[in-house]
MIDOFI-454785 format. One record per atom (N, C-alpha, C): residue number from 1; chain; atom name; x, y, z negated. Coordinates in pm, whole numbers, plus 50000, padded with zeros to 5 digits. Layout:
N
   i ch at    xx    yy    zz
 NUM  A CA     X     Y     Z
...
This chain:
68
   i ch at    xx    yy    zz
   1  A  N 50082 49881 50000
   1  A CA 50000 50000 50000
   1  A  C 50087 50126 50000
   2  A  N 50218 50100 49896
   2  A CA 50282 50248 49944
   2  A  C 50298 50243 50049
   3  A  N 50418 50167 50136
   3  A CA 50457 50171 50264
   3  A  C 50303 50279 50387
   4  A  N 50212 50171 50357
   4  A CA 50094 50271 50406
   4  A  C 50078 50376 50417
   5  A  N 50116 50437 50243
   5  A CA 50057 50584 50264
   5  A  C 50160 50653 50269
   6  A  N 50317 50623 50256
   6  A CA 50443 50682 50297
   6  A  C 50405 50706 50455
   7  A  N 50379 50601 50557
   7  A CA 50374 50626 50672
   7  A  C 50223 50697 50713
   8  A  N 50151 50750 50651
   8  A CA 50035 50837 50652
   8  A  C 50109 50999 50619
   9  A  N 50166 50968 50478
   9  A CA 50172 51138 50439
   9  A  C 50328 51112 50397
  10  A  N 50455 51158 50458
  10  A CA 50577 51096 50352
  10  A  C 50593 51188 50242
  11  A  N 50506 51303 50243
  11  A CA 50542 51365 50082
  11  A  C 50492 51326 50004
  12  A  N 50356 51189 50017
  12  A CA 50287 51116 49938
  12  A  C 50424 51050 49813
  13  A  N 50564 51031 49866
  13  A CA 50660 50977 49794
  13  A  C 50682 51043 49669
  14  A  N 50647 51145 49674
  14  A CA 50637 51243 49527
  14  A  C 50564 51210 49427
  15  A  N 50422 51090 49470
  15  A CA 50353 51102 49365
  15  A  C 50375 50922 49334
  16  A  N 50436 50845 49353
  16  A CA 50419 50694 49387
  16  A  C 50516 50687 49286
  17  A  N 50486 50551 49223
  17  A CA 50432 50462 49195
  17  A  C 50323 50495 49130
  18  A  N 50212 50442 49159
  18  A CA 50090 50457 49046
  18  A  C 50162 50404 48911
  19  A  N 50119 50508 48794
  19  A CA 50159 50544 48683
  19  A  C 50053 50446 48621
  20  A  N 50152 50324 48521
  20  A CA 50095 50274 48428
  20  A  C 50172 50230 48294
  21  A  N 50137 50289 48200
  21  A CA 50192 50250 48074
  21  A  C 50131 50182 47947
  22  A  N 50194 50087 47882
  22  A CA 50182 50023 47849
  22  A  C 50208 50019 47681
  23  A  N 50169 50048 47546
  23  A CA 50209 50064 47445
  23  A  C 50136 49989 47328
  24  A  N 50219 49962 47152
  24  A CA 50122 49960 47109
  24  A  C 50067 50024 47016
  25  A  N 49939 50013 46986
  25  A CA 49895 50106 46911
  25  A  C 49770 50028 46753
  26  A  N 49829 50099 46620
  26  A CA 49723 49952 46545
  26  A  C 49739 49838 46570
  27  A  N 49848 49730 46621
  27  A CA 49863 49654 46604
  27  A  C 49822 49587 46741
  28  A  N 49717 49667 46827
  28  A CA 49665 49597 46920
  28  A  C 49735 49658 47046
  29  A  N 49742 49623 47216
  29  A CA 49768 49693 47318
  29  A  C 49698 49805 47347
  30  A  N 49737 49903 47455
  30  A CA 49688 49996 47510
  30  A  C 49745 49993 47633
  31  A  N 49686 50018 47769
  31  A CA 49716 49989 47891
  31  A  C 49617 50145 47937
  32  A  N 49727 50221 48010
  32  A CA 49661 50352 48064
  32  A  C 49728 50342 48166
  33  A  N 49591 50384 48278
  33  A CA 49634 50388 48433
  33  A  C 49596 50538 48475
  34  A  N 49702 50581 48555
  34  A CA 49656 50733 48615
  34  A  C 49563 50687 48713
  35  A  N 49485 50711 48769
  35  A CA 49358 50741 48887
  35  A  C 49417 50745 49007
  36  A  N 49480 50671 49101
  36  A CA 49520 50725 49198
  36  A  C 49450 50811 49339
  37  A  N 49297 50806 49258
  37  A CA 49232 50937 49355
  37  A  C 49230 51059 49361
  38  A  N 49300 51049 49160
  38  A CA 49318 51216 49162
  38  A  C 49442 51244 49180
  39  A  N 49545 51128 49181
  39  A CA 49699 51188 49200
  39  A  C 49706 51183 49339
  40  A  N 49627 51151 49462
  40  A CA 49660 51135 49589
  40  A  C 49500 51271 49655
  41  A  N 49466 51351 49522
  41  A CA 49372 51445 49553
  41  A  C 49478 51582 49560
  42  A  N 49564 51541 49560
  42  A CA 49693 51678 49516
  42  A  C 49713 51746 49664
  43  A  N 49735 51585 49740
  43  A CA 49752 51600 49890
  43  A  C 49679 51593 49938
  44  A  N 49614 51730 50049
  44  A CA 49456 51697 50109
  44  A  C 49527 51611 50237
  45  A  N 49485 51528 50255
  45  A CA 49542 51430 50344
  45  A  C 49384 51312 50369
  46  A  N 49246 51380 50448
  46  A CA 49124 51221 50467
  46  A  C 49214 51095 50480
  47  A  N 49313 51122 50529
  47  A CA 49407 51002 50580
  47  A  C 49415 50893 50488
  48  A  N 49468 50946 50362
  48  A CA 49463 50896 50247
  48  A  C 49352 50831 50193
  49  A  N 49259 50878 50195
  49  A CA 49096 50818 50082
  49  A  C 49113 50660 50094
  50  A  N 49093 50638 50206
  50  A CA 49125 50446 50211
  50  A  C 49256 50407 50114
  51  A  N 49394 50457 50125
  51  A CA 49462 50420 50053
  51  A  C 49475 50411 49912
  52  A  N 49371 50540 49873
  52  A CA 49377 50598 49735
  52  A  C 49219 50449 49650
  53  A  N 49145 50450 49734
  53  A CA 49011 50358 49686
  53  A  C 49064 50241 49663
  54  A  N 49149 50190 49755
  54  A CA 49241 50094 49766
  54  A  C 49294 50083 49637
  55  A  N 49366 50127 49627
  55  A CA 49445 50112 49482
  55  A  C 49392 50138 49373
  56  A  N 49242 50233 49342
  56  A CA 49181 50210 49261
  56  A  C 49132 50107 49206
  57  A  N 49048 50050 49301
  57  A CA 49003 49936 49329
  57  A  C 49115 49812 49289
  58  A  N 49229 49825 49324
  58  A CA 49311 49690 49274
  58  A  C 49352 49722 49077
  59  A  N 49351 49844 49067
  59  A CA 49462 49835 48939
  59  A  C 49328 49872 48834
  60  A  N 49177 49894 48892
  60  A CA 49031 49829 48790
  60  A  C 49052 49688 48744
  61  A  N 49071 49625 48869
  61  A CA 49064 49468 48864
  61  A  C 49204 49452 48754
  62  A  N 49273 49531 48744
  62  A CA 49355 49510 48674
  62  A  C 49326 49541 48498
  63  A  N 49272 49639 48471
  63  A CA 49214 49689 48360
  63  A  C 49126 49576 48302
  64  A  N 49074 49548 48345
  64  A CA 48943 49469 48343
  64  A  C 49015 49343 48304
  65  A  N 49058 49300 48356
  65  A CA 49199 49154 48387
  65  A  C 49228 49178 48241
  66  A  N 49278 49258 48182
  66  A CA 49380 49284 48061
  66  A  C 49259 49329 47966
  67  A  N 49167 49359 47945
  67  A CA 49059 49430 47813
  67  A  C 48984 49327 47766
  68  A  N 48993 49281 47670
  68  A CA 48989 49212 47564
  68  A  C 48795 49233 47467
């Protein structure tokens, strides 16, 4: 998916890797994901929206995957 949106927008490289961190907190995890619709809303680029839903869409499945 980067490769994608590198070859869509290459200043998109400024905002990549989707940001996820990982800590703990109380004893239990915490898993925070940046939005990559609003970090790929920086660049008006329609080009993008597929790439950006895209990766929403995978790193939910990911949230979801990991919440307890």
């Amino acid at each position: 998916m980067a490769h994608q949106a590198l070859n869509t927008e290459l200043e998109i490289g400024l905002l990549l890797p989707c940001n996820v961190i990982v800590y703990e907190d109380n004893g239990g995890s915490v898993v925070s994901i940046v939005d990559p619709i609003s970090m790929l809303g920086v660049i008006e680029s329609p080009d993008l929206d597929p790439v950006a839903q895209e990766a929403r869409a995978r790193l939910q499945r990911v949230i979801e995957a990991v919440s307890v």
